[in-house]
N, C-alpha and C positions, 0 to 999 in steps of 0.2 A: 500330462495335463493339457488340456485342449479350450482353448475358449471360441465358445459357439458367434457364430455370425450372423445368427438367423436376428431379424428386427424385432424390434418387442414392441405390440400392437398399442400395449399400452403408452408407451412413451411419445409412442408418433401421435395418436390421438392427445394426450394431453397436449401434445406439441402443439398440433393443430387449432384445436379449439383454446391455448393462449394467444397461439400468433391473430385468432379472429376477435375473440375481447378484447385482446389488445389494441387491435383497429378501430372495434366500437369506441372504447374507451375514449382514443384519438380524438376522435373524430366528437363524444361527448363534452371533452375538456375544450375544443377548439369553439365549440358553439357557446358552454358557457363562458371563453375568456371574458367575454365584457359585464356579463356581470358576475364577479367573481365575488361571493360571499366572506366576511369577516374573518370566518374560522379556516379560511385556505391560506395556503405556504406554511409558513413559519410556526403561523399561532396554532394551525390545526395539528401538526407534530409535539409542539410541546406543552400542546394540553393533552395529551397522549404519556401518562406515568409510568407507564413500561421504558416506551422509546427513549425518556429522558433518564430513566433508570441506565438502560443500557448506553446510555451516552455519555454517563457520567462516570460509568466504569471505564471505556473507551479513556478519556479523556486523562485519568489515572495511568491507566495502562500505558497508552500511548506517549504519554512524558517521560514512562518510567524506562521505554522500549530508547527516546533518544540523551537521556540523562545518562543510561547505562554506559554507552559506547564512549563518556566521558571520563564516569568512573571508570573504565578501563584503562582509560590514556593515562590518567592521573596514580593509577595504582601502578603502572608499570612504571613511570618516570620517577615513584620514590623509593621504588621496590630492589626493579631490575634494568637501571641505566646498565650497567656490565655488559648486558649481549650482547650490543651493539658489536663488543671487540671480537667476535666471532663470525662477523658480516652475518649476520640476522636483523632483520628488520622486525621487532613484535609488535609493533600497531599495525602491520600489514598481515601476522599472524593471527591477530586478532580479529580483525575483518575476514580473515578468510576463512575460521574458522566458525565465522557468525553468518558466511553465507553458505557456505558448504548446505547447512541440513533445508535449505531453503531448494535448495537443486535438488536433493536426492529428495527427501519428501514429501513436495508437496503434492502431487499428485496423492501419493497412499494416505496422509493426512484428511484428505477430503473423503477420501472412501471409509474411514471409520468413522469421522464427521455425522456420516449419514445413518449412519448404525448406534450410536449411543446419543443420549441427552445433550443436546446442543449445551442447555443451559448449566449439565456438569462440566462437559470441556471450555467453557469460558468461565467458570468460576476455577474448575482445577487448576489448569494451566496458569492464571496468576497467581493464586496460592503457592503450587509448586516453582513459580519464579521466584516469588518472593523469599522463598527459603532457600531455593539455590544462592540468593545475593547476601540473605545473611549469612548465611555459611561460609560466605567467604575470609573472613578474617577467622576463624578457627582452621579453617584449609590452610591457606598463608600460615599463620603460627604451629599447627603439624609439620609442614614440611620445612619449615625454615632449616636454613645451611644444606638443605639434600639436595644432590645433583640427581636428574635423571640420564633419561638416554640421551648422545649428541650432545654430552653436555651442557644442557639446559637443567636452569633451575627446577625443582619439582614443584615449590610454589609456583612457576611461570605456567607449568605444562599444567597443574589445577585449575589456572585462570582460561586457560585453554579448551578446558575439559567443561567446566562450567558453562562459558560462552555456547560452546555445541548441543548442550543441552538445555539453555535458554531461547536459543534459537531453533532448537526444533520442539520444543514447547508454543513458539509460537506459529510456526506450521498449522499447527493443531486449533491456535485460535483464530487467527484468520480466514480461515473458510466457515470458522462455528460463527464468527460473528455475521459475516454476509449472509450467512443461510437462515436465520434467526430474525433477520431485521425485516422479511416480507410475513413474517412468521406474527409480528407485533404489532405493522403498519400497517396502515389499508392501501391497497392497491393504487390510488388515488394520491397518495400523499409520499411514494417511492423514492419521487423525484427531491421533496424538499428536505426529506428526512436522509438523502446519496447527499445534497448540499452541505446539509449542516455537516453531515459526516467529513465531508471534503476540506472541506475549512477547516474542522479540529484539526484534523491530518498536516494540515500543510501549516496550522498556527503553534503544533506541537514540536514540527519541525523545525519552526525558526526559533521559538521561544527556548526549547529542549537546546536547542544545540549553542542559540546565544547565552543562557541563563543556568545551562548547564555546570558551570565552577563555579558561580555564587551559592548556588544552592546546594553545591557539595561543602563546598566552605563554611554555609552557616548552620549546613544541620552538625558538621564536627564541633564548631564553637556552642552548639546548645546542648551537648553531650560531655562539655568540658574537654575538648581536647583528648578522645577515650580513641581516636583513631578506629571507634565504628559508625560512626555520624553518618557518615556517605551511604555505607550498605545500608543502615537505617532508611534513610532517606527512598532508595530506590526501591529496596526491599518493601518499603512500607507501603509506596505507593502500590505496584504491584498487589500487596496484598488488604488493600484499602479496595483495587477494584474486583479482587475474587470474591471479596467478604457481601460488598454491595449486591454482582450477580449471583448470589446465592439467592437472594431475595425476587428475581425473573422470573413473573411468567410467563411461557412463553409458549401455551397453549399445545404443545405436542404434545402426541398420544402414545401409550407403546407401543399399539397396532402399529402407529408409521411407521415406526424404527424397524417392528418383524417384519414388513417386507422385505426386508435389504439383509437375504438371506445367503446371497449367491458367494460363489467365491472371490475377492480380493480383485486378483485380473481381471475375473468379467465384469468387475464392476466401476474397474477403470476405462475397462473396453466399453461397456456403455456411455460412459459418459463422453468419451472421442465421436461413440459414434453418432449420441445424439447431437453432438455438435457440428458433425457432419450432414444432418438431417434437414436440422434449424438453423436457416443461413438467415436471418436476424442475430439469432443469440453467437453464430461461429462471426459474424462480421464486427460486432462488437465486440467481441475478443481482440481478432485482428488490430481495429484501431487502437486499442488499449495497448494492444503491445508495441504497436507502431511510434504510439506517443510516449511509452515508457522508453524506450531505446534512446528517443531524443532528448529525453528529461537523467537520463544513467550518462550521456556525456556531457551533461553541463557543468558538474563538478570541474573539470580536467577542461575545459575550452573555458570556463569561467577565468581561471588562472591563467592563462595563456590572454584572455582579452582584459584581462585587468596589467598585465606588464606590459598590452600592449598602448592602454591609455596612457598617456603624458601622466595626470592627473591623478593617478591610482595609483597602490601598491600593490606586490603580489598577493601579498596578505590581506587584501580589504577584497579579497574575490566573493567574500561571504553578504558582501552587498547586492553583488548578482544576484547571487541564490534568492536571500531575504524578499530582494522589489520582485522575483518572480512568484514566491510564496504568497506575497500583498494581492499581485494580480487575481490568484488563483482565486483566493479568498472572498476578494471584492463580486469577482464575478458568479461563484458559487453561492454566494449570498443572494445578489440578485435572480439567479436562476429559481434557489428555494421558491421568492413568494410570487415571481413570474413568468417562468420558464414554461409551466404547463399550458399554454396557449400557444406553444410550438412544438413540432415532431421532432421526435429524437432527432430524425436522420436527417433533417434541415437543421439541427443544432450543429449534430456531429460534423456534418459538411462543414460549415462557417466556420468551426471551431479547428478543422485542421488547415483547411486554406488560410485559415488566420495565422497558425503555428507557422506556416509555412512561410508569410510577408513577414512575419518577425525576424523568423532567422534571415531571413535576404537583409534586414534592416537591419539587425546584430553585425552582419558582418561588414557593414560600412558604417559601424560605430565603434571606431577604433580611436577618433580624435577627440571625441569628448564623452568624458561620465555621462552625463544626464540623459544623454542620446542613447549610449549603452543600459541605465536603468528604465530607460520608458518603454526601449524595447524590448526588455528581459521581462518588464511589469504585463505589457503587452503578449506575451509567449507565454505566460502563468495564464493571463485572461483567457485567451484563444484554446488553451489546454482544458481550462474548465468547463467549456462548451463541448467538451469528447469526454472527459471523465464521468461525469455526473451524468449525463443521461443515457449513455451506454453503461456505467454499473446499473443503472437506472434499469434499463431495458433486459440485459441480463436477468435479474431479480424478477423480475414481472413476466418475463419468458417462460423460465425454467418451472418445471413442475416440482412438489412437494421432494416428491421421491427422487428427484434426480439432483437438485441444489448441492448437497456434501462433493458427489463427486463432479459436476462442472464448476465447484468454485473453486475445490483442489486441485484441478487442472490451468483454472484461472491463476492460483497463486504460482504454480509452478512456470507457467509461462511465463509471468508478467518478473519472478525472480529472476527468471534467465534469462529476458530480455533488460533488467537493470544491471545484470552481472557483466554480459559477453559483451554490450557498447563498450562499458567503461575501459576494456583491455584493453578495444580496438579506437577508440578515439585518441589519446595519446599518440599511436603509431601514425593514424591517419595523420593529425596535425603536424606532426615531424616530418613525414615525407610531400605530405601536400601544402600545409601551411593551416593558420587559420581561414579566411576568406575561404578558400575554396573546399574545405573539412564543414563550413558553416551551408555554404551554399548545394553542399551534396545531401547533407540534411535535410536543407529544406525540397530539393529535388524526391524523394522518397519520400516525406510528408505530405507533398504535393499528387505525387503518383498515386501512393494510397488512397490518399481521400476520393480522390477520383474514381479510382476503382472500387472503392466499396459504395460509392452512390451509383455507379452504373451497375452494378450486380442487385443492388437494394432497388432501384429503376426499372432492372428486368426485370424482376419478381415481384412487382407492383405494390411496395414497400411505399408510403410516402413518409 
């Protein structure tokens, strides 16, 4: 099996004449910024019944995606405390068995993306979660008292089994959902419509993860105490948002789908290569990952600069995260209904140079909280200004035909750029310290930005 290298004429022409609407476009949005009509940002997206359809599955989905990793902590601590005495750690099981299919998949994920109905695989894929999460208490109650292999529970090794197939379930919906959403929105409106998406994302992650055990607590107590409240709970939302996207349209045709005839590897291989081609779309990749790497060690530097406040405990780390979450939000909001009166790559710039004066600021806020949360709020804002208009850009780039597999490439990098910091941050801070683990960050957030505005500079990108 041989995959060809020859260019495909098609792709570079669509390449080309997006990268040139694209500049029209610019340059249209920058003329009208001042007089910017009523129905643009915010209100133009969500008087838009599709996009709010699909946002509102999102929104489901996405609480049900950080709820879950709750219910797991909490099914293990009343299940299987015992492991512990085998030196096994199974909440680090658990995660790693929730990122695994994130590394191997994503890339082929996007390449069948592109091949079947977007809007089946974002309704299946929660559906099919949703009954993986109910199914879990009949799993637990078959295997109960069964050891497997290595001595582990068999229930343990279900929940384990489950998680892998949750998460490569959502393999599957993560590129259906990015490729779907230029699919619905008008070109015009990419930007406000990456905002709002932004915000959910990061208000899903604080609310999901602070609000996460009351809501396992109270959907048990409205079930009587029946010890399947939780799975209910998550399971439903899950299938709250498959049942919703059933109801999308989402304007695709089967013709698009037959085009995408070839084989598997060449169609991962095109999509490298078109990324290789379109250095707009490969540079925003870059920053994206750039900025994910420094957002996968904030977890593990958060804890480290919360022991190192006077003021703090190690345990209140989750206020970093949180005021960074706030920042993101705040500023993705704003970007929604006035961002488009700037260019991406004047956003993207400010936004990483900003990342960058945060972390230098982060790391001489060790003597008091408040200084630590403005500059952590500070590093969320600065973040949002690289997020949102480079997904932004991506989207409005990529042609019809190629979206499935550059967003599965996009998921797969942007995984393993969350995954590999997080190992290596801990080591780094051990052997370097915090301060200068903080200020190497921002030295690489800094080099980047700079490099991707002098290559987006050469190639007369404004």
């Amino acid at each position: 099996m041989q995959i060809s290298e020859k260019s495909d004429p098609k792709a570079d022409s669509s390449s080309e004449k997006s990268s040139t609407d694209d500049q029209i476009e610019d340059n249209s949005m920058k003329q009208k910024s001042s007089t910017s009509t009523p129905n643009s940002g915010f209100v133009a997206v969500l008087q838009n019944p599709r996009f709010v359809l699909l946002w509102c599955g999102q929104i489901f989905s996405q609480l049900a995606d950080k709820v879950y990793l709750v219910l797991m902590i909490a099914i293990i601590a009343n299940r299987f405390q015992d492991i512990d005495r085998i030196n096994f750690d199974p909440d680090s099981a658990i995660m790693i068995a929730f990122t695994i299919p994130a590394v191997l998949f994503g890339s082929l994920a996007g390449v069948y993306v592109n091949r079947w109905s977007k809007k089946g695989v974002l309704a299946i894929t929660n559906l099919l979660r949703g009954l993986l999460v109910l199914a879990i208490p009949w799993l637990l109650w078959l295997s109960s008292g069964q050891n497997s292999f290595f001595g582990l529970p068999l229930g343990f090794v279900m929940l384990l089994l489950v998680s892998f197939l949750v998460s490569t379930l959502t393999q599957f919906f993560a590129p259906a959902e990015q490729a779907v959403l230029p699919l619905i929105v008008k070109r015009s409106n990419l930007l406000p419509a990456n905002s709002l998406y932004t915000t959910t994302m990061m208000a899903s992650l604080i609310v999901g993860f602070a609000i996460g055990e009351p809501i396992l607590a109270a959907a048990d107590a409205l079930v009587n105490h029946s010890h399947i409240g939780k799975e209910l709970a998550v399971g439903g939302s899950y299938a709250i948002a498959g049942t919703m996207l059933l109801f999308l349209k989402t304007s695709e045709t089967k013709e698009q789908r037959k085009q995408n005839q070839s084989h598997v590897l060449q169609d991962i291989w095109d999509g490298v290569r078109y990324l290789n081609n379109n250095h707009r779309v490969r540079n925003a990749l870059i920053q994206l990952i750039i900025l994910f790497c420094v957002f996968a060690t904030l977890p593990v530097l958060a804890v480290r600069l919360s022991e190192a406040i006077p003021d703090m405990k190690p345990e209140q780390f989750g206020r970093l995260i949180a005021a960074g979450g706030v920042g993101i939000g705040c500023v993705a909001g704003l970007l929604g209904n006035s961002g488009q009166r700037f260019s991406h790559a004047q956003l993207s710039l400010v936004g990483l140079l900003g990342v960058a004066a945060s972390l230098v600021g982060l790391s001489f806020s060790t003597s008091e909280q408040w200084l630590a949360l403005l500059m952590t709020a500070f590093l969320g804002g600065f973040a949002a200004l690289v997020i949102v208009p480079m997904q932004t850009t991506i989207q409005a780039e990529t042609p019809p035909d190629m979206r499935g597999k550059v967003f599965g490439l996009q998921n797969n990098a942007v995984n393993i750029a969350l995954s590999l910091p997080l190992a290596l941050a801990g080591r780094a801070e051990t052997f370097l310290g915090l301060r200068p683990t903080l200020l190497g960050l921002a030295a690489i957030v800094f080099a980047g930005g700079i490099l991707t505005w002098y290559i987006s500079r050469s190639r007369g990108v404004n």
